[in-house]
N, C-alpha and C positions, 0 to 999 in steps of 0.2 A: 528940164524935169518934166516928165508925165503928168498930163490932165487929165485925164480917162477917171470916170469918176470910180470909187472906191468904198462899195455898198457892206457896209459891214453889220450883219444882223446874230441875234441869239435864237434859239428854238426855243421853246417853253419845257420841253424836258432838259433835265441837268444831264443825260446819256448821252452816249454817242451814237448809240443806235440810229434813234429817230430824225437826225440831221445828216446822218450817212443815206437813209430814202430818201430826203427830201431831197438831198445832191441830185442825188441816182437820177431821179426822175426830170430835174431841170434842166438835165444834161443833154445832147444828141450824141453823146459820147463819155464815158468817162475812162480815162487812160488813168493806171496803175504804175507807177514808178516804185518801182520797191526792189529791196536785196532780197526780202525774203517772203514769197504770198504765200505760206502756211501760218500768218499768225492770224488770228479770231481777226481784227480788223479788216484784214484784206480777204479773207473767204466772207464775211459781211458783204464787201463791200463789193464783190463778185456777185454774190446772190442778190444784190439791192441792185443792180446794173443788168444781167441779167445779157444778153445779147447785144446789148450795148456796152460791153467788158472790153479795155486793148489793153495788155498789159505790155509794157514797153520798160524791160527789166533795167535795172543800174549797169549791169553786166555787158548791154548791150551796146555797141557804137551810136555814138549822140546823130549824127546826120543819118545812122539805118533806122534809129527810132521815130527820126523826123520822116523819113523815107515813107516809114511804114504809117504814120499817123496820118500822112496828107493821099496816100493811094488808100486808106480805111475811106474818108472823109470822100475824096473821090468817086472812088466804086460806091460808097451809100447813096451819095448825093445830094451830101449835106453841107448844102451852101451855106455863109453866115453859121457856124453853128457856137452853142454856147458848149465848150468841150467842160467836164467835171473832172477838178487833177484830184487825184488821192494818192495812195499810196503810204509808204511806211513812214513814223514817224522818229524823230531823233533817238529816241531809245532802243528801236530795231537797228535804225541807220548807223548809231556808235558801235554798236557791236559787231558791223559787218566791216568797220573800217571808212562811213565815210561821214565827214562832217554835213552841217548845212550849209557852208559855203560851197561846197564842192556840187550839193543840190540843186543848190540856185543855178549855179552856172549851166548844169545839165540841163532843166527846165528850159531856160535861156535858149540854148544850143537847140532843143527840139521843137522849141515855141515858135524862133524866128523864122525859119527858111521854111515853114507850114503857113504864118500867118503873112510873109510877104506873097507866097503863092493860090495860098487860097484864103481868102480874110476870115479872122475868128471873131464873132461877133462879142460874145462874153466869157470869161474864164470864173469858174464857180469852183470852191473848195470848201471841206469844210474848219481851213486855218489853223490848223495843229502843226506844230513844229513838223520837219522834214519835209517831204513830197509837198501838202496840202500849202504852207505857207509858200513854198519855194514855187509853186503857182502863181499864185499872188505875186508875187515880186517881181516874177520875170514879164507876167502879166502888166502888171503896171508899167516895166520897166519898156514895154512896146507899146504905151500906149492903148491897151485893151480894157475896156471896163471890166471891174471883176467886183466877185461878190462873195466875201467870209461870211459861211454861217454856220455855228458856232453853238455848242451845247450852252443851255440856261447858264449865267454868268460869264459869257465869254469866257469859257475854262480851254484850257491847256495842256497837256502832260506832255511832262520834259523829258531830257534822257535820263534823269535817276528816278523816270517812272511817278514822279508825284505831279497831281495837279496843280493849278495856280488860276487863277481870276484875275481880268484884266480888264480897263476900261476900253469904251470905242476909242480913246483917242490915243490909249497906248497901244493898242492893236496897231491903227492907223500908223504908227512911227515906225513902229515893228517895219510896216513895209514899205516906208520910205528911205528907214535907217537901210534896208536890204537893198533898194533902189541903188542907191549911195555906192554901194558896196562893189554892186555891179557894174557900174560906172567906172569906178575907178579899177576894175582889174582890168575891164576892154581897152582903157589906157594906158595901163599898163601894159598888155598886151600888144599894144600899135607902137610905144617905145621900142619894145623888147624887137617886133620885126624891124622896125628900123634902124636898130643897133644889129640885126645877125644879115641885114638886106648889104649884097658885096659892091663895094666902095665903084663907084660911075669910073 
């Protein structure tokens, strides 16, 4: 299990707004995972970012996303950086067809072969279902400190669009239940090749 500590803070505003700059800005980066960057969030969260914007679609192949986020980080020269994950959250995500397991993994998939080649110092989100937690998770799940912060009350909005409030310490499970999760499909996945791997 991942040590990497796990900083989970609220904003003083109950909005989304004013915790999408504060990302923006912590960031040396913030990459954009989304099906869809025409909704109010993600043109925010473009304008809050500003020249520090990657957007590295769902659509796209998981190792060209990788490809592309570690020659971003390269060409800038931004060693150690605290990358900011956003992106869409489960309510856009269900509608285009993908769950947040399916997120996590993709997170997973562009986080690791970037962070064993170039080290990512902190992963920053601001912890809303899809993209942003699915940061977090994969984050943790490599061992990277990461940090949710979070409109006033730790609030949420799920796929049927309604808010919820949650404490730090259910936050916290949130991403270790995801941890969990993760683990178990990569084993899944080393079964599966060693059941289709042809007979010595």
């Amino acid at each position: 299990m991942s040590h990497a500590l796990v900083e989970i803070i609220a904003h003083k505003s109950s909005g989304y707004g004013p915790r999408t700059y504060a990302n923006a800005l912590e960031g040396d980066i913030t990459i954009a995972v989304a099906a869809n960057y025409k909704t109010g969030g993600e043109r925010l969260t473009h304008k809050a970012a500003g020249d520090k914007f990657l957007a590295l679609p769902l659509a796209m192949d998981a190792l060209d996303a990788a490809r592309l986020l570690y020659r971003t980080l390269r060409d800038r020269d931004l060693k150690n950086p605290v990358i900011n994950v956003a992106g869409n959250g489960m309510q856009t995500m269900n509608r285009n067809g993908f769950t947040q397991k399916f997120v996590n993994i993709r997170l997973l998939e562009i986080l690791s072969p970037v962070h064993k080649h170039w080290p990512i110092a902190k992963v920053v989100s601001g912890g809303q279902t899809g993209a942003d937690m699915a940061g977090g998770i994969a984050a943790h799940a490599l061992d990277i400190p990461v940090k949710l912060h979070f409109p006033a009350g730790f609030k949420q909005r799920y796929a049927d669009g309604v808010d919820q409030q949650f404490s730090k310490e259910e936050i916290l499970q949130q991403v270790k239940d995801g941890v969990v999760a993760l683990k178990r499909e990569a084993e899944k996945g080393r079964e599966q090749a060693q059941e289709d791997a042809p007979a010595p």
